[in-house]
Gaussian input, Z-matrix of N, CA and C with variables (Angstrom, degrees):
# hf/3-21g

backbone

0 1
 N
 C     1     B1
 C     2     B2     1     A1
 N     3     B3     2     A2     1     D1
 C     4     B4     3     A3     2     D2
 C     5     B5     4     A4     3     D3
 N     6     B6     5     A5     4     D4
 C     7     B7     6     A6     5     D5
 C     8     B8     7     A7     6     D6
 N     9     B9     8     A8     7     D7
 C    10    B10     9     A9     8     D8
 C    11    B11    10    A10     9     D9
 N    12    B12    11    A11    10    D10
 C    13    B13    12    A12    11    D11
 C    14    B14    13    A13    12    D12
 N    15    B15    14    A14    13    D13
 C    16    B16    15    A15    14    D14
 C    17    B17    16    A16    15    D15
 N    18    B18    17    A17    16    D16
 C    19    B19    18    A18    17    D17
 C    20    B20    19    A19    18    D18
 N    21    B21    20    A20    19    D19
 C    22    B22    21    A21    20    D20
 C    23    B23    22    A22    21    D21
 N    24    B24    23    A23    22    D22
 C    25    B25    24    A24    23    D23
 C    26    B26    25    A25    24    D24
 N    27    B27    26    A26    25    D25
 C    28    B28    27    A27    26    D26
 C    29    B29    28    A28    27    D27
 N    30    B30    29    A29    28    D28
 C    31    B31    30    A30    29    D29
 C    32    B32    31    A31    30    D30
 N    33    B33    32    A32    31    D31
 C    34    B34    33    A33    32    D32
 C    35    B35    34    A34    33    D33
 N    36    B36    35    A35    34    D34
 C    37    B37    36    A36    35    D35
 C    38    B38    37    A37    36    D36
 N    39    B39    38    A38    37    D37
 C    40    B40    39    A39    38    D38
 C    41    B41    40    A40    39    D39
 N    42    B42    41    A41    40    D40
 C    43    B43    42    A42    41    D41
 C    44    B44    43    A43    42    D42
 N    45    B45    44    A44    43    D43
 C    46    B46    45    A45    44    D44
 C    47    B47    46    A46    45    D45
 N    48    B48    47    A47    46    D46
 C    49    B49    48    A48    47    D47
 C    50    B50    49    A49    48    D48
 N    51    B51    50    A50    49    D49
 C    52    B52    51    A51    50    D50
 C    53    B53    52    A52    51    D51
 N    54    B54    53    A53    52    D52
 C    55    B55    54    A54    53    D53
 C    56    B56    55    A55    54    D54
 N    57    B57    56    A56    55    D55
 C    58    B58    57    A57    56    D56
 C    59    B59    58    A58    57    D57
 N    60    B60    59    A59    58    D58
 C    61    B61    60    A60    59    D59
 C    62    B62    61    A61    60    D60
 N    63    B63    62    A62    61    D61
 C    64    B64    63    A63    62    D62
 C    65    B65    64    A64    63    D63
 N    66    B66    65    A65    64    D64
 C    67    B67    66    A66    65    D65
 C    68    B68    67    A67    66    D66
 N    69    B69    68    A68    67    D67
 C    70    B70    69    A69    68    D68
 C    71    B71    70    A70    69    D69
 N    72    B72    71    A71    70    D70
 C    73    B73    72    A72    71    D71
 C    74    B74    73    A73    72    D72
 N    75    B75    74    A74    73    D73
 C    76    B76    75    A75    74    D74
 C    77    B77    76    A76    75    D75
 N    78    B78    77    A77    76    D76
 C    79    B79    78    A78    77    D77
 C    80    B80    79    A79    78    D78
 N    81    B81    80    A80    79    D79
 C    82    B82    81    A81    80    D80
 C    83    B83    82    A82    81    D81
 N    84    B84    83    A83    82    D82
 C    85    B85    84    A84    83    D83
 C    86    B86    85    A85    84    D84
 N    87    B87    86    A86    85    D85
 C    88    B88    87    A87    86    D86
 C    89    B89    88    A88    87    D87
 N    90    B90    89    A89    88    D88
 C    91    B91    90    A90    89    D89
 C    92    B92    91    A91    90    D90
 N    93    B93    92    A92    91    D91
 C    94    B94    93    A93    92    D92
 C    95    B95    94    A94    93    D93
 N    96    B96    95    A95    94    D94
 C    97    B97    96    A96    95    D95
 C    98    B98    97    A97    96    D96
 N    99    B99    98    A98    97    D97
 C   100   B100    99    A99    98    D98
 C   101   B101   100   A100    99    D99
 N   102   B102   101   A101   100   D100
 C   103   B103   102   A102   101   D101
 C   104   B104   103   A103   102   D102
 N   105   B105   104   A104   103   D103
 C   106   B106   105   A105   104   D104
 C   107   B107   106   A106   105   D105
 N   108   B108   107   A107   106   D106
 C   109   B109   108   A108   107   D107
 C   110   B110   109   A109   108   D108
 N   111   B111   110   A110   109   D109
 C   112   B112   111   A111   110   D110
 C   113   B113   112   A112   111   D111
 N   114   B114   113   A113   112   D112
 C   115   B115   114   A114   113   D113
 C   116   B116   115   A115   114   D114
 N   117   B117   116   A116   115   D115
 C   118   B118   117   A117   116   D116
 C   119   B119   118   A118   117   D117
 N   120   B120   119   A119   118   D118
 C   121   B121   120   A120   119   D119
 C   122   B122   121   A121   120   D120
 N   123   B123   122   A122   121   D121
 C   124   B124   123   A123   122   D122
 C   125   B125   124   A124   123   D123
 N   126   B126   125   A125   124   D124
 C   127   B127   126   A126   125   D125
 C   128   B128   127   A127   126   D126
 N   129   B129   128   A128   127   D127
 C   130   B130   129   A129   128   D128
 C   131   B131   130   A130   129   D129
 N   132   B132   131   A131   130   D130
 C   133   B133   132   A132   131   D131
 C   134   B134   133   A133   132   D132
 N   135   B135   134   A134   133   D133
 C   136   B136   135   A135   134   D134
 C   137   B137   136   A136   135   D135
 N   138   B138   137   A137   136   D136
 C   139   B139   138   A138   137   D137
 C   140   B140   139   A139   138   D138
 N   141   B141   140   A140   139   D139
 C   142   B142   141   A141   140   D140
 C   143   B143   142   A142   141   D141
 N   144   B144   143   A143   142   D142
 C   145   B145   144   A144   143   D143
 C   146   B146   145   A145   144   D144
 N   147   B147   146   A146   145   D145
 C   148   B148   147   A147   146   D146
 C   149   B149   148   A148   147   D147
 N   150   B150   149   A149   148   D148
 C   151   B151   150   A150   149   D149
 C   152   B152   151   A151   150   D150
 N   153   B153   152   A152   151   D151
 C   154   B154   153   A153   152   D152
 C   155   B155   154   A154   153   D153
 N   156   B156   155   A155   154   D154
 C   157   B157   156   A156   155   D155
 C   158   B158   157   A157   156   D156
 N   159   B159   158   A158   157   D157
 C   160   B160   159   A159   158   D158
 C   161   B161   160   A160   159   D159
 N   162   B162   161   A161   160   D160
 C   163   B163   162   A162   161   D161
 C   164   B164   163   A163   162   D162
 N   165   B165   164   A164   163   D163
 C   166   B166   165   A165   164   D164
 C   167   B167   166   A166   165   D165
 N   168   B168   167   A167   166   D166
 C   169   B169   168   A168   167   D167
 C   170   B170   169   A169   168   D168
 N   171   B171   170   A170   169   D169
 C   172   B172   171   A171   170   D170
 C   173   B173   172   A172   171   D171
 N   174   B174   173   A173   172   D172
 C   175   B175   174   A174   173   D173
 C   176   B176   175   A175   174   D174
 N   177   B177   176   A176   175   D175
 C   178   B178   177   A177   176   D176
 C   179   B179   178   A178   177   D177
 N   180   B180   179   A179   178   D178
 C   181   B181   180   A180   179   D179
 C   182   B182   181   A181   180   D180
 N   183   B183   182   A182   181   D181
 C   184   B184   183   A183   182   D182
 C   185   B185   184   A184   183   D183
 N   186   B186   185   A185   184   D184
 C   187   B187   186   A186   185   D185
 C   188   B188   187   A187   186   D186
 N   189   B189   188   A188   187   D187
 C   190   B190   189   A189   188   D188
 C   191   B191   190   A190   189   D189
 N   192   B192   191   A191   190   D190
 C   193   B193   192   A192   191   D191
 C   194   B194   193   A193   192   D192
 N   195   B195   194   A194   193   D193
 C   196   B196   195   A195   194   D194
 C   197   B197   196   A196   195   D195
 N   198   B198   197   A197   196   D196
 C   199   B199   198   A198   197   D197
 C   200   B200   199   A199   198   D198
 N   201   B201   200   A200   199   D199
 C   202   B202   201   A201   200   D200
 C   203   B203   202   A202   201   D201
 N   204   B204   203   A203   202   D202
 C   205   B205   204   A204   203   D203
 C   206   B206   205   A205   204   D204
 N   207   B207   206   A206   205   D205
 C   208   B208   207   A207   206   D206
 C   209   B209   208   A208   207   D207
 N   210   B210   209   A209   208   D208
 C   211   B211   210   A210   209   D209
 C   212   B212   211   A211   210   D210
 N   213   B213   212   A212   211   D211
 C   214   B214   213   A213   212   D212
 C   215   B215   214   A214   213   D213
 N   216   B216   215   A215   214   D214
 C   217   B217   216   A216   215   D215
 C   218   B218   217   A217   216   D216
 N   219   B219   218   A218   217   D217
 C   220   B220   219   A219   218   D218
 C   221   B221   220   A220   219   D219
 N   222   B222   221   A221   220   D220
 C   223   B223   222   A222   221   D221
 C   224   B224   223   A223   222   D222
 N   225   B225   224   A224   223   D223
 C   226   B226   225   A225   224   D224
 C   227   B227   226   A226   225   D225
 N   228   B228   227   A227   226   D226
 C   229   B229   228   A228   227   D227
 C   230   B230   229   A229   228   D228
 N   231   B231   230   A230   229   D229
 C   232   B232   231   A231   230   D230
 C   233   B233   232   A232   231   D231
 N   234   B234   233   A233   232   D232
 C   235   B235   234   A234   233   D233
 C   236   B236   235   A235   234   D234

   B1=1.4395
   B2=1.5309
   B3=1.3567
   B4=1.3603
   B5=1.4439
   B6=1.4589
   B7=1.8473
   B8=1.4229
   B9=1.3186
   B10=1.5064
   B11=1.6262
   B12=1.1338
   B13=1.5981
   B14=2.1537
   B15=0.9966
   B16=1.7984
   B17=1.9415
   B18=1.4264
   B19=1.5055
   B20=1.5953
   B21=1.2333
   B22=1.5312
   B23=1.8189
   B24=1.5595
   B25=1.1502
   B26=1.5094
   B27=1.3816
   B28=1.5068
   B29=1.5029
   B30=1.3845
   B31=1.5909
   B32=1.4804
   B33=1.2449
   B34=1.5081
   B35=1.1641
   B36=1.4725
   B37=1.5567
   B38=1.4379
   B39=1.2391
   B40=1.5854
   B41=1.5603
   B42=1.7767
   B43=1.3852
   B44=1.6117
   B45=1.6533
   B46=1.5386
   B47=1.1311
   B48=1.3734
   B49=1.9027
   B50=2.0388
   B51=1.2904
   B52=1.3694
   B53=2.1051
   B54=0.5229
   B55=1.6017
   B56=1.6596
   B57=1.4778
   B58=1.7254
   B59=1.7193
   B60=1.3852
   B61=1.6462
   B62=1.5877
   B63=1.4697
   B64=1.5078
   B65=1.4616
   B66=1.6218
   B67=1.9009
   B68=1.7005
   B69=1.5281
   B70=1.4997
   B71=1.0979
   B72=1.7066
   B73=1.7711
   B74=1.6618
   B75=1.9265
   B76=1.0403
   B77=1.9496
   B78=1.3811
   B79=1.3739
   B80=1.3939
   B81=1.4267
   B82=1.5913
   B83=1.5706
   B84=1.7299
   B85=1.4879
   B86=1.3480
   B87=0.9055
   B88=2.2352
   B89=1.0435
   B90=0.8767
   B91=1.7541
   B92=1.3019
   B93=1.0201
   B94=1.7907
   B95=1.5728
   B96=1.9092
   B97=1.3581
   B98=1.0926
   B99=1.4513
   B100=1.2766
   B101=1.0919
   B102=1.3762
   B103=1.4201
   B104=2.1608
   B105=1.2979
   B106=1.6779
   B107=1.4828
   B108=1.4265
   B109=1.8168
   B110=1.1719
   B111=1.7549
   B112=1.0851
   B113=1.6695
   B114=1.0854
   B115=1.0472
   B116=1.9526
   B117=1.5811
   B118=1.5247
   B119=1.3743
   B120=1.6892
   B121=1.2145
   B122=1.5794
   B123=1.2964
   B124=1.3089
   B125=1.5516
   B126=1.1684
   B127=1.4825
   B128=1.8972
   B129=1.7406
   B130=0.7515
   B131=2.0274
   B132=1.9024
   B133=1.0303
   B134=1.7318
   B135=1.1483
   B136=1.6174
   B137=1.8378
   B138=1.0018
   B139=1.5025
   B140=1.5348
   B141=0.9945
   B142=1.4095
   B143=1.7079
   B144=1.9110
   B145=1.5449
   B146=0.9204
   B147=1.5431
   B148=1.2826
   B149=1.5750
   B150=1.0309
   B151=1.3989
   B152=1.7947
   B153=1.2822
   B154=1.6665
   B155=1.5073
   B156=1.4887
   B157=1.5934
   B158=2.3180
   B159=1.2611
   B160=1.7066
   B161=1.0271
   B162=2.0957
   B163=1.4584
   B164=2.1421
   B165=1.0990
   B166=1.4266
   B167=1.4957
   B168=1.2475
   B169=1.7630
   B170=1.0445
   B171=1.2116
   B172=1.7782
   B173=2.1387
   B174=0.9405
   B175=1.4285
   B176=1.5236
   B177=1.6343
   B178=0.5373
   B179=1.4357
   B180=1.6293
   B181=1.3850
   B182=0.8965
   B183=1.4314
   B184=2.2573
   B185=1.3430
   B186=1.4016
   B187=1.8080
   B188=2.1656
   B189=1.4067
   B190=1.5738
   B191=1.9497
   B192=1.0245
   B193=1.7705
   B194=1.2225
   B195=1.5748
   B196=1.7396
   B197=1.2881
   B198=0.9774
   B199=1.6555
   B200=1.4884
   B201=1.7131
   B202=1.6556
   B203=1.6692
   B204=1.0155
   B205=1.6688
   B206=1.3071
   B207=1.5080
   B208=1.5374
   B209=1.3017
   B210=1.5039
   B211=1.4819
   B212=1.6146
   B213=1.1718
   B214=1.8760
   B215=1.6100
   B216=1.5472
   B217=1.8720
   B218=1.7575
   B219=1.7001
   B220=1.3873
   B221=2.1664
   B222=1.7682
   B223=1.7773
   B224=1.3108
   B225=1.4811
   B226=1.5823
   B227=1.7601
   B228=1.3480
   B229=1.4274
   B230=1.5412
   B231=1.5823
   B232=1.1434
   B233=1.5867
   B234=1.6370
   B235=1.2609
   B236=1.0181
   A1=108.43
   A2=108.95
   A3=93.74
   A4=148.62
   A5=119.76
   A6=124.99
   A7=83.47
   A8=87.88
   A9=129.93
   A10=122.88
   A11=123.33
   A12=115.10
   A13=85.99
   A14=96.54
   A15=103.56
   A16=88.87
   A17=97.07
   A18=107.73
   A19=97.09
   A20=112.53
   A21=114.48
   A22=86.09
   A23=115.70
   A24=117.90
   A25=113.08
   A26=121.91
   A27=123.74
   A28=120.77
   A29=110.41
   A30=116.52
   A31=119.81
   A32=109.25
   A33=115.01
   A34=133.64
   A35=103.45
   A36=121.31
   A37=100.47
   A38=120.99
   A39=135.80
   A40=104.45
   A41=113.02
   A42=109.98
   A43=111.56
   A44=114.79
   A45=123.54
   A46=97.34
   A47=135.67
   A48=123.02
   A49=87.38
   A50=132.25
   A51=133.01
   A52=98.88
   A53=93.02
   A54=93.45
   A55=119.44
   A56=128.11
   A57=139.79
   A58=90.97
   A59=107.82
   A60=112.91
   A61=112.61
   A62=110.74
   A63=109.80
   A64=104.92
   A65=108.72
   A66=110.65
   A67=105.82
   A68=107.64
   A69=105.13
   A70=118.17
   A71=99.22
   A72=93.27
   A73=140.62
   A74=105.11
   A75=89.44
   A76=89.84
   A77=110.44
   A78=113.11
   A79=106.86
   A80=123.56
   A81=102.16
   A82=172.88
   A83=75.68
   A84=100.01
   A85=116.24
   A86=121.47
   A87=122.61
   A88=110.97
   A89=138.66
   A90=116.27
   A91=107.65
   A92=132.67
   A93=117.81
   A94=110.66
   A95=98.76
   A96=84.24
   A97=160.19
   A98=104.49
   A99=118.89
   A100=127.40
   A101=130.01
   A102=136.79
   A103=128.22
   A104=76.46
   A105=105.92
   A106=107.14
   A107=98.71
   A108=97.24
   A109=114.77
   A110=146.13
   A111=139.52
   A112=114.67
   A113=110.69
   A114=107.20
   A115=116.30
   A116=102.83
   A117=96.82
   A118=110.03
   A119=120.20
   A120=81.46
   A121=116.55
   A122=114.87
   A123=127.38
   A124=125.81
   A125=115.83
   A126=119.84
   A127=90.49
   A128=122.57
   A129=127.56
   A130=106.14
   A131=97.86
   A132=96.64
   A133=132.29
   A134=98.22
   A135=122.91
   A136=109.33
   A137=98.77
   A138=105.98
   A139=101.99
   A140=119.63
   A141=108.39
   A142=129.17
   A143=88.83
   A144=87.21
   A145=132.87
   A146=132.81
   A147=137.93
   A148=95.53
   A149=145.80
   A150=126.39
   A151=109.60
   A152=116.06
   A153=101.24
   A154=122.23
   A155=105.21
   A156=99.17
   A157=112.13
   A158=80.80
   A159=92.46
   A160=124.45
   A161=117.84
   A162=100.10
   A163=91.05
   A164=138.20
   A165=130.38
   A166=101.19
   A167=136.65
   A168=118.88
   A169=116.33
   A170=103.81
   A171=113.73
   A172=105.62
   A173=89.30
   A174=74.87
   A175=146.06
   A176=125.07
   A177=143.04
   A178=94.85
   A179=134.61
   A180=124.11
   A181=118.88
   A182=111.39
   A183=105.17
   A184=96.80
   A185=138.44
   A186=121.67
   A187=82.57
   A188=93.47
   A189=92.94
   A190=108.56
   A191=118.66
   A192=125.32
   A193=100.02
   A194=107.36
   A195=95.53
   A196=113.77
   A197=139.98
   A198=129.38
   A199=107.00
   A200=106.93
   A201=102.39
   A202=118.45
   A203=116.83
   A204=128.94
   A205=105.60
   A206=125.62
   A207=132.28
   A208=100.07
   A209=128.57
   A210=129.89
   A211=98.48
   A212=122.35
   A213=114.98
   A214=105.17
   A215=111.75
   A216=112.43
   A217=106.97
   A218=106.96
   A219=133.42
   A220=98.61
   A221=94.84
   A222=79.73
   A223=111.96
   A224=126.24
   A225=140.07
   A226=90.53
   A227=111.10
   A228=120.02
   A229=113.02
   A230=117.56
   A231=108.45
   A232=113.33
   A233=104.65
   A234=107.56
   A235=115.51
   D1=119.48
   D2=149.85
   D3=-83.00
   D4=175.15
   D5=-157.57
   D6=-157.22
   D7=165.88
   D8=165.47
   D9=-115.52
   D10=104.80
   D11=-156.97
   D12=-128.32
   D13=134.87
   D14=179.79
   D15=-94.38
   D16=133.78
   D17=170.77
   D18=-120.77
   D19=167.15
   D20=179.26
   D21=-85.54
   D22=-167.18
   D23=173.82
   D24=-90.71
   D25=-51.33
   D26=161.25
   D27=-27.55
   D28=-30.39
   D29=173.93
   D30=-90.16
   D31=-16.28
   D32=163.97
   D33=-84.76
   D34=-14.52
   D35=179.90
   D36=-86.01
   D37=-48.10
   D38=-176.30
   D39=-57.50
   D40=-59.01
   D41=-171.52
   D42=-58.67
   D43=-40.07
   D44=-166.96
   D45=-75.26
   D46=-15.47
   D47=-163.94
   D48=-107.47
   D49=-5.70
   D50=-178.96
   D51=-108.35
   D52=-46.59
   D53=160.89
   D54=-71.03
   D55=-38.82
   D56=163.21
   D57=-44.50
   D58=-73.69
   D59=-179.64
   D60=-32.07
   D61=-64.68
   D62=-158.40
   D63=-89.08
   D64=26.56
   D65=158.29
   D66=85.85
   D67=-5.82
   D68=179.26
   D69=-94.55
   D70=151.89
   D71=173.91
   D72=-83.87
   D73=-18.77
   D74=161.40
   D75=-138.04
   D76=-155.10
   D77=-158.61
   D78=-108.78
   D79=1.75
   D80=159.30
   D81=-58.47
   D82=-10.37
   D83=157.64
   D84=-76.21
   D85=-41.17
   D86=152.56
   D87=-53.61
   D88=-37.37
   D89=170.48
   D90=-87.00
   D91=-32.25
   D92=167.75
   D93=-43.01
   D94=-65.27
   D95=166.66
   D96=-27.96
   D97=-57.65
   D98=168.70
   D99=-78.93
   D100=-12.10
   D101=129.83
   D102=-17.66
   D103=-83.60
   D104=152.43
   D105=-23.52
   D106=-80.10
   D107=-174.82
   D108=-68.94
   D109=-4.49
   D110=161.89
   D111=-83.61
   D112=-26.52
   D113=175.87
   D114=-78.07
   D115=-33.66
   D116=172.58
   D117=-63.42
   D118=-22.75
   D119=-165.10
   D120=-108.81
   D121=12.32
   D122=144.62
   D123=-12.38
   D124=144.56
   D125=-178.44
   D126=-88.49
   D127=118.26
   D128=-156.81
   D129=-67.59
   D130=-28.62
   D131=169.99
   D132=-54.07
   D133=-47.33
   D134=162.85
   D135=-29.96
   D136=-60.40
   D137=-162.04
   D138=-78.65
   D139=-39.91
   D140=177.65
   D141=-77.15
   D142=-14.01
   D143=151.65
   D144=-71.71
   D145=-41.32
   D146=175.02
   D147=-68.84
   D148=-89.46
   D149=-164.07
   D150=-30.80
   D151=-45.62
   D152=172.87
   D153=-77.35
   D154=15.34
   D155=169.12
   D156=-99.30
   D157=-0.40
   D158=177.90
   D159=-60.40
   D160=103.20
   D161=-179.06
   D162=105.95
   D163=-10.94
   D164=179.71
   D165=-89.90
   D166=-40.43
   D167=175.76
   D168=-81.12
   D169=145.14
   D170=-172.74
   D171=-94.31
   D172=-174.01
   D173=-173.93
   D174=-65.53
   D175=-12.81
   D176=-157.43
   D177=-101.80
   D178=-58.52
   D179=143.87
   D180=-17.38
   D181=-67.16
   D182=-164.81
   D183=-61.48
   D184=-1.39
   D185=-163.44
   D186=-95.18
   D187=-47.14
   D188=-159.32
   D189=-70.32
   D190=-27.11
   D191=166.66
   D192=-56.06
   D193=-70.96
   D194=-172.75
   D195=-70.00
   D196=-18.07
   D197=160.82
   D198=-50.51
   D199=-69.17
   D200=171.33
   D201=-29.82
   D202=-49.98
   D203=-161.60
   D204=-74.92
   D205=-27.12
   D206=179.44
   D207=-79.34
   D208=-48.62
   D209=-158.94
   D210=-86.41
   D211=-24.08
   D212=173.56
   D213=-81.17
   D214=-30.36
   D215=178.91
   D216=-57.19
   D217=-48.27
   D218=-173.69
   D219=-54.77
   D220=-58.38
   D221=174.65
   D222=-50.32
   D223=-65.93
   D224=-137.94
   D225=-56.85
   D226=-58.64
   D227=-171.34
   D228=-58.11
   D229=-12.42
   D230=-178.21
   D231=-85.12
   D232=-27.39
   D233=-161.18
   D234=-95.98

């Protein structure tokens, strides 16, 4: 599947020059990875809460989260 994931630039230079090494052309097999390992090491309870919260806000919630989630992306990126 594809995503859209924002990296700073220092992290793109790092991921593309660690992927150059391991013969690849770009770096998505490192972020799977490292995906992978965040997710193992998760408290298994954890994760299956959030997967059983999928689908509980109705619409008017999902408008106001992702608003929240745009306006905290909007700080992080500013600073």
């Amino acid at each position: 599947m594809r995503t859209t994931v924002e990296i700073t630039d220092e992290q793109h230079r790092a991921l593309s020059a660690v992927a150059q090494r391991r013969g690849q052309r770009g770096f998505s097999q490192l972020v799977q990875e490292a995906i992978e390992a965040y997710l193992r090491d998760l408290d298994t309870d954890e994760v299956g809460l959030l997967l059983g919260l999928a689908g509980t806000l109705d619409e008017p919630e999902e408008r106001e989260v992702r608003s929240r989630i745009e306006a905290a992306r909007a700080t992080w990126r500013a600073s």
